[in-house]
N, C-alpha and C positions, 0 to 999 in steps of 0.2 A: 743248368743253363739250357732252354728250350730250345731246340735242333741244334743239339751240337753233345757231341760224345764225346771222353775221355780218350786222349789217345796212351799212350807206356811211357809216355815220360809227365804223365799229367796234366798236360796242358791239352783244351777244348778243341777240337775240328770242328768246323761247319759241314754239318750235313746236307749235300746238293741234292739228294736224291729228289724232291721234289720240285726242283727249277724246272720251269718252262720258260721261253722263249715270249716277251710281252712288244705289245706294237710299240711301233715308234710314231711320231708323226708324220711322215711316207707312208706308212701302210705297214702291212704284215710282213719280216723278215721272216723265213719260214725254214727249216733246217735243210726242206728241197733246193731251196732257192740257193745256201749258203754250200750245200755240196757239188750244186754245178758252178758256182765261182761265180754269183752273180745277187748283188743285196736291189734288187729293183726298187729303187724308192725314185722319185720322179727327177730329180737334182743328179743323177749317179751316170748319164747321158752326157753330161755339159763340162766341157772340159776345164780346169781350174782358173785363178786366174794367173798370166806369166808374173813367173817365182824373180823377185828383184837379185842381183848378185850380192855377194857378201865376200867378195876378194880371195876364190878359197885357190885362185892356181897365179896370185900377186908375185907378177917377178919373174915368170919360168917361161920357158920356150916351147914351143910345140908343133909338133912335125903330123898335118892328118892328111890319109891317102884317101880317095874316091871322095875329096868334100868341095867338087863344083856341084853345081843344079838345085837344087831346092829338097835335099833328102836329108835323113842322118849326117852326113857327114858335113854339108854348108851350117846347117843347125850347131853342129859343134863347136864349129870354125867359132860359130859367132858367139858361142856361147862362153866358152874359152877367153876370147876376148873382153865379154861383158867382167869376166870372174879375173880380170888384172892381168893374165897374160899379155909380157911386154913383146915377143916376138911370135910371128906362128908364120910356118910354111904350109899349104897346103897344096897337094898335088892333084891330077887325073887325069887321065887319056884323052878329052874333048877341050882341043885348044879356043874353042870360041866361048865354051863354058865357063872353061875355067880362068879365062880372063874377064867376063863379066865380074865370075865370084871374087876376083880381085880387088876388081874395081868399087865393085860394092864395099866392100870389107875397108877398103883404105878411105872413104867415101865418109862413113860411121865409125870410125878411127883412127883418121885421121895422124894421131900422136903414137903409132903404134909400127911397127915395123912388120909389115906381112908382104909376102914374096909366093908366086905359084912356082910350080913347075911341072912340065911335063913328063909324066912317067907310067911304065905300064909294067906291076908286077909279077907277070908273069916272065921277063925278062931278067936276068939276073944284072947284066949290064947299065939297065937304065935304073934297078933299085939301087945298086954301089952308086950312080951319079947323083940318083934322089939323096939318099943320106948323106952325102959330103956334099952336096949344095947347101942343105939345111943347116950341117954341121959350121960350113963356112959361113953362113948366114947371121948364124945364130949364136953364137960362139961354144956352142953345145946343146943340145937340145934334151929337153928334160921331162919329155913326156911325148911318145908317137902314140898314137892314135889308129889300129889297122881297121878299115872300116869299107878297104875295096872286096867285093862278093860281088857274085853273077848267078841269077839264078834262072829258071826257064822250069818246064812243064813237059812231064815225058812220062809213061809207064814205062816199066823195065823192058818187058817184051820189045817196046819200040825204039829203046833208045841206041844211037850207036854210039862206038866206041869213043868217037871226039865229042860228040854232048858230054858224055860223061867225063871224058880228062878236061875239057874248057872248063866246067865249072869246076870244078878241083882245082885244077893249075892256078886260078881267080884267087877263090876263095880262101881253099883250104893251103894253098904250095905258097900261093902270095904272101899270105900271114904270115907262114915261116919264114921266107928270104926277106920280108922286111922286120920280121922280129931278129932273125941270126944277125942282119946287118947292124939294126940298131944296139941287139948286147955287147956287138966288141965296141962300142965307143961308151956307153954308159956304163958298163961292169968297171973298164978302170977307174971309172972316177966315182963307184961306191956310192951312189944313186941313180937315179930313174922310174921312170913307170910306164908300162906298158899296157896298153888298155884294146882288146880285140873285141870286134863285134860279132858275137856269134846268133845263135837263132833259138828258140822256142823248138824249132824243126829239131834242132841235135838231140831231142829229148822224146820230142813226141812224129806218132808215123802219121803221113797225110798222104795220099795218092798223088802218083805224078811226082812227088819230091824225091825220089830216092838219092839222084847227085847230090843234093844242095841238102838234105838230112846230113847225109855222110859227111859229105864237105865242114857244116858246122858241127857236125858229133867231134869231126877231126879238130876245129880248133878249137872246142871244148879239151880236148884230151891234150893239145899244144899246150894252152894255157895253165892246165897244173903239172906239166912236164917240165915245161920252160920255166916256170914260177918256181917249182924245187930250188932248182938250178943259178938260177938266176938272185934269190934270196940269197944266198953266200954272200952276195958281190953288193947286197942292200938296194937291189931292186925288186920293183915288185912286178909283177906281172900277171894280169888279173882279166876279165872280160864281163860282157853284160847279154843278156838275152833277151831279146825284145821279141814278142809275138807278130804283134801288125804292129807299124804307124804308118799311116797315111800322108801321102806326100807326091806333088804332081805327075812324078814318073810311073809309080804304082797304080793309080788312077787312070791313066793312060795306057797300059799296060797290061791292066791285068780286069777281069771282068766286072763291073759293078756289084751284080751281084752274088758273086763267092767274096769280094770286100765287106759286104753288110752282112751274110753270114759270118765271116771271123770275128766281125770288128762285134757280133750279137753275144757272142761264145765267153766276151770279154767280162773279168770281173764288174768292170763301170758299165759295161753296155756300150762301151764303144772304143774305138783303135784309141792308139796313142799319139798325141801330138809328139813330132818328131821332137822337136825343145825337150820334153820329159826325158825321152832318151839320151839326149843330151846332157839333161841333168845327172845322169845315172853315170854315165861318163867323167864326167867334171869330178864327179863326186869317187869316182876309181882313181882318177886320178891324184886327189890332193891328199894332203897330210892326215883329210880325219879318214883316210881304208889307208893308217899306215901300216896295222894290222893283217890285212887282208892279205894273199896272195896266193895263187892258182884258184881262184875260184872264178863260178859261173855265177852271175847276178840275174836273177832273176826279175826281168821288170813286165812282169805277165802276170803273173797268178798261178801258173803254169806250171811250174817244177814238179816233176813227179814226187 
């Protein structure tokens, strides 16, 4: 058989040794090209088109934190709902925001039961009200969503000691008191899922991130802590890592161009639409990652 050799049980392998790497209709992929995480063909810029729902969280309740304004977490909100969620609470600290997000949300469904509230994680007081509002809400709720972070821009040398505890206390301390709060109500009842937003950053080093590295290295490390743990009691508890997406407070916030540098670094050549992370969420959350649990999902390219 021509390129192909005997292996010890007598059956043929194909011999790769001489594959190369042949154009496509885009142009040359080129194995440069594929080891910086980037296939340049001219379509790999433009984002997809929005993915229709297929009912994958039909039925279930859902509790998400920092999801007013236009970022990851209103995207969720909505996304959740697209995908049959009959109830959702969603919380945040900006009362004029997050009653817009209300209003929008009950606006486009209308037949649906959603409820804000205000709350601010780093508070242990107002996260026990957040969950027993939800809880009373909802008549349990079957899926939180931890997705409040705060991040900011500091070299070490400059940062002081409250930069650095604010964003922890946010990010990293919030995840925990709204994950400890929500397992003692879902551990007894032998399901749930837990789904935290971590970062690209907990994996890779960038200047000026040192807090908010740490901060999600830490709820990377929550999340297969908590997940051990939490799996006894038949919940899961799992997270997603997103690099950029793009989304009007980021834009505002943060320089244009260090935004069109990350977003270049990107496998498609550009950020992520907030919805895709969304999806990646949706998708921790339902019955097909019933599998899954402590882990970091990578929706970057990114993982070391």
């Amino acid at each position: 058989m021509s390129g192909a050799r005997e292996t010890p049980a007598g059956r043929p392998s194909r011999d790769f040794s001489s594959f190369r790497l042949k154009p496509d209709p885009g142009g040359w992929r080129t194995l440069a090209t594929i080891r910086q995480g980037r296939c340049m063909t001219p379509s790999s810029t433009n984002p997809p088109p929005y993915v229709p729902p297929h009912g994958l969280l039909s039925g279930r309740s859902v509790l998400i934190t920092a999801a007013a304004g236009g970022g990851i977490g209103f995207a969720t909100a909505r996304r959740v709902l697209e995908e049959g969620a009959r109830a959702l609470v969603i919380a945040d600290i900006h009362p004029r925001r997050l009653e817009e997000a209300v209003a929008a949300l009950r606006k486009d469904f209308a037949d649906r039961q959603i409820e804000g509230q205000l709350a601010n994680v780093t508070l242990e007081p107002e996260v026990q009200a957040l969950v027993d509002f939800a809880e009373s809400q909802t008549g349990g709720v079957d899926v939180l969503v931890n997705n409040a972070g705060l991040g900011g821009s500091r070299r070490v040398v400059d940062m002081t000691d409250d930069e650095w505890h604010k964003v922890l206390d946010v990010t990293l301390t919030g995840t925990f008191r709204m994950t400890r709060a929500m397992l003692r109500k879902m551990q007894p009842r032998g399901r749930g899922a837990i789904v935290n937003n971590a970062s690209v950053l907990g994996w890779r080093a960038q200047k000026e991130q040192a807090h908010y590295a740490a901060a999600k290295a830490g709820v990377m490390a929550l999340t297969r802590c908590s997940g051990l743990e939490a799996a006894e009691f038949g919940v899961r508890v799992n997270a997603v890592s997103p690099s950029i997406a793009f989304h009007e407070h980021l834009k505002r916030t943060a320089p244009a161009e260090l935004l069109q540098q990350l977003a270049s670094r990107e496998a498609f050549g550009r950020a992520a639409e907030v919805w895709e992370i969304a999806n990646v969420i949706v998708f921790l959350a339902s019955d097909y990652a019933s599998y899954l649990v402590g882990e970091t999902l990578s929706a970057s390219s990114q993982h070391p």
